[in-house]
PyMOL CGO cylinders between C-alpha atoms (Angstrom):
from pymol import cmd
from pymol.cgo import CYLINDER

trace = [
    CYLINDER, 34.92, -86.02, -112.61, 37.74, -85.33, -110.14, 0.3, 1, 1, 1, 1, 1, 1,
    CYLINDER, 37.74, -85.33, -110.14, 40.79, -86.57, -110.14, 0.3, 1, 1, 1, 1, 1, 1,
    CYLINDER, 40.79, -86.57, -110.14, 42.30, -88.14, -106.93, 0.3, 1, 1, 1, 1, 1, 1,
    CYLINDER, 42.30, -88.14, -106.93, 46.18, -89.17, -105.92, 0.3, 1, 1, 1, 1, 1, 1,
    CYLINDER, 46.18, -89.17, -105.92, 45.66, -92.81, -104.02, 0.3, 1, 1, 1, 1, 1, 1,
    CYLINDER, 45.66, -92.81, -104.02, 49.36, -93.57, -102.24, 0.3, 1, 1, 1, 1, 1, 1,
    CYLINDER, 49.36, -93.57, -102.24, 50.22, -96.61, -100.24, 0.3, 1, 1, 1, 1, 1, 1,
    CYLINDER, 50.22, -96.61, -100.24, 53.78, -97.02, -97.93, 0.3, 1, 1, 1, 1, 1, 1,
    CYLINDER, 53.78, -97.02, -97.93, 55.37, -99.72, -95.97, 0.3, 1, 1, 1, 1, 1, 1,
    CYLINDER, 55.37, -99.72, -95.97, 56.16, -99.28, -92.21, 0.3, 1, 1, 1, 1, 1, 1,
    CYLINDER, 56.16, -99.28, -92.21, 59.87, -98.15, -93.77, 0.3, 1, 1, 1, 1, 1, 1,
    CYLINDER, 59.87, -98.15, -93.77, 58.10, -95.33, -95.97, 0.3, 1, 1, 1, 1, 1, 1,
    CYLINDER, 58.10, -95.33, -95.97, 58.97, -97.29, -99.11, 0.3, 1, 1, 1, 1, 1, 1,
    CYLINDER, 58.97, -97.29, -99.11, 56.26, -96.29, -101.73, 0.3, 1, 1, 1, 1, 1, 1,
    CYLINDER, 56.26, -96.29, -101.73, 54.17, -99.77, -102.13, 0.3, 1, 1, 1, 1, 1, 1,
    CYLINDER, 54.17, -99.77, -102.13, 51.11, -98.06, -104.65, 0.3, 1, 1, 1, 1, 1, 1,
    CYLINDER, 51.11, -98.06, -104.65, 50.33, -94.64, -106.51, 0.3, 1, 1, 1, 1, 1, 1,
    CYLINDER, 50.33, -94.64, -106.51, 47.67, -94.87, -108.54, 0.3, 1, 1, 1, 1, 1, 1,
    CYLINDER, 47.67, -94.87, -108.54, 45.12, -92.10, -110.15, 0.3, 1, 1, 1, 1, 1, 1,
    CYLINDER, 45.12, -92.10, -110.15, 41.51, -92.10, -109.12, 0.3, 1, 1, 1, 1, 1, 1,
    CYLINDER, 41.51, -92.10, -109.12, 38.66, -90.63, -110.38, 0.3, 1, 1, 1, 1, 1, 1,
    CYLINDER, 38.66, -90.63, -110.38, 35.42, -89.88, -108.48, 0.3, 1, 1, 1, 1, 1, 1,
    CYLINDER, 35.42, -89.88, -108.48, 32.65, -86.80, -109.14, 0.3, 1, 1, 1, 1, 1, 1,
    CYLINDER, 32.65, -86.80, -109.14, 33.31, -85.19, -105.38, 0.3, 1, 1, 1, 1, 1, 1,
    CYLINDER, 33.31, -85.19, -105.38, 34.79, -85.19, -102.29, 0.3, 1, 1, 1, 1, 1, 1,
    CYLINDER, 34.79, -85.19, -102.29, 32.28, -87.02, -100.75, 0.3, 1, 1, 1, 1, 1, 1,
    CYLINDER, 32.28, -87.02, -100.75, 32.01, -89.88, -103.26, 0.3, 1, 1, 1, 1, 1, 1,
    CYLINDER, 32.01, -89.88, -103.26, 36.05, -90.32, -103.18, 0.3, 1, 1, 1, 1, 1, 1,
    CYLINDER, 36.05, -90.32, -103.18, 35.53, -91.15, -99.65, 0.3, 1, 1, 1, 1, 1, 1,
    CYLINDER, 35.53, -91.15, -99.65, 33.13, -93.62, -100.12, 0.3, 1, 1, 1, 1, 1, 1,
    CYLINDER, 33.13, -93.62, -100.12, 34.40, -95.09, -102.94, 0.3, 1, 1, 1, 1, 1, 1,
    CYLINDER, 34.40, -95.09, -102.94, 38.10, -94.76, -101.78, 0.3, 1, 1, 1, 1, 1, 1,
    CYLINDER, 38.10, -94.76, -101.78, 37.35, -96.52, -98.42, 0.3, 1, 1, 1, 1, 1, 1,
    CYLINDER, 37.35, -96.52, -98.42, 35.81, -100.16, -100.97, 0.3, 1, 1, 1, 1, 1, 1,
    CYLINDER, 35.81, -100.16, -100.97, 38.90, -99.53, -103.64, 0.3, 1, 1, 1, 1, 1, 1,
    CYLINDER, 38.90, -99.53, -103.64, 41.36, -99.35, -100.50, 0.3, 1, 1, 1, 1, 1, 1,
    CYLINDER, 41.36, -99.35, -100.50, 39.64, -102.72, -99.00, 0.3, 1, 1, 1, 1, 1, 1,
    CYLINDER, 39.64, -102.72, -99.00, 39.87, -104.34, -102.79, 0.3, 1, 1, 1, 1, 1, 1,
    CYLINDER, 39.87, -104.34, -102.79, 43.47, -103.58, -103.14, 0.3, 1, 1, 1, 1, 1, 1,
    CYLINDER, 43.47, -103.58, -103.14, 44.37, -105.26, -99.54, 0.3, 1, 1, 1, 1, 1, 1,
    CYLINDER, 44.37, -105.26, -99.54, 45.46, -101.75, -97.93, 0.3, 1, 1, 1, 1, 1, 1,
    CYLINDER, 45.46, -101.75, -97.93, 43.15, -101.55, -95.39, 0.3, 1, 1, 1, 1, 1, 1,
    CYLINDER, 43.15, -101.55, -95.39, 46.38, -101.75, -92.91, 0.3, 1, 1, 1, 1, 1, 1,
    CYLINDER, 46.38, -101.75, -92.91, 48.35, -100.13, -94.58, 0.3, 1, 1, 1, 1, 1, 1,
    CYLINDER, 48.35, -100.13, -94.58, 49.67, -96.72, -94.12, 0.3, 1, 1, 1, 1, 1, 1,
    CYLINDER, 49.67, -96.72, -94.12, 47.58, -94.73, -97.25, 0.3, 1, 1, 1, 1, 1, 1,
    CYLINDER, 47.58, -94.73, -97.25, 46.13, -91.78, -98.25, 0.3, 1, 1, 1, 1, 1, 1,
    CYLINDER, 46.13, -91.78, -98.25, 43.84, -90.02, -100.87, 0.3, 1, 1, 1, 1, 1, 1,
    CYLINDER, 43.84, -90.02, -100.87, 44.02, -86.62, -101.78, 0.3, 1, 1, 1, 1, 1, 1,
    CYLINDER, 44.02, -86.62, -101.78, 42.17, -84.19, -104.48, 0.3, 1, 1, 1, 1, 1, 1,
    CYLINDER, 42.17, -84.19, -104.48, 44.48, -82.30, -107.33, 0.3, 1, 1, 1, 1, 1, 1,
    CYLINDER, 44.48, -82.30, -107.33, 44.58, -79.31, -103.96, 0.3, 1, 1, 1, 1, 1, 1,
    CYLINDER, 44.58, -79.31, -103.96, 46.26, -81.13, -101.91, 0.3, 1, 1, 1, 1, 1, 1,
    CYLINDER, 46.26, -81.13, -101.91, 43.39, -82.02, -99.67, 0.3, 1, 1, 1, 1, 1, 1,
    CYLINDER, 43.39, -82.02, -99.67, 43.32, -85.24, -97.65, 0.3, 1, 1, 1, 1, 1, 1,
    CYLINDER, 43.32, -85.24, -97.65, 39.98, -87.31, -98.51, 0.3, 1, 1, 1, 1, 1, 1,
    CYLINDER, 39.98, -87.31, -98.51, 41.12, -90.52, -96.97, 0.3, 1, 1, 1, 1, 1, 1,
    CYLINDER, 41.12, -90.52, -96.97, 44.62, -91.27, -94.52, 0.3, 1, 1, 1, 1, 1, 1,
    CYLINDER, 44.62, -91.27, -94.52, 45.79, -94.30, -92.28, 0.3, 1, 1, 1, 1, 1, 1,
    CYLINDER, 45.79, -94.30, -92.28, 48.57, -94.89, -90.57, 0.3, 1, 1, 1, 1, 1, 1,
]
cmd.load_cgo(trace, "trace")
């Protein structure tokens, strides 16, 4: 298992969620991600996921 850096902001850039995620790839964070994202109500919210390198798995703005 990977570990994955979910973040969530406010039109102002205040910090709304950050929250630890854990998924076996890349592939599977996205697809995963995209349901936890829709659970949590941040659909339309300005978010993004990214792996322990920095790379972005998910984004919205």
């Amino acid at each position: 298992m990977h570990t994955y850096t979910f973040t969530a902001f406010d039109p102002t850039g205040k910090l709304l969620a950050e929250e630890k995620w854990e998924f076996a790839s890349d592939e599977e964070a996205k697809r995963l991600g995209e349901k936890q994202v829709e659970e949590k109500g941040f659909t339309e919210t300005t978010h993004r996921l990214v792996n322990t390198a920095g790379k972005l798995v998910l984004f919205h703005v």
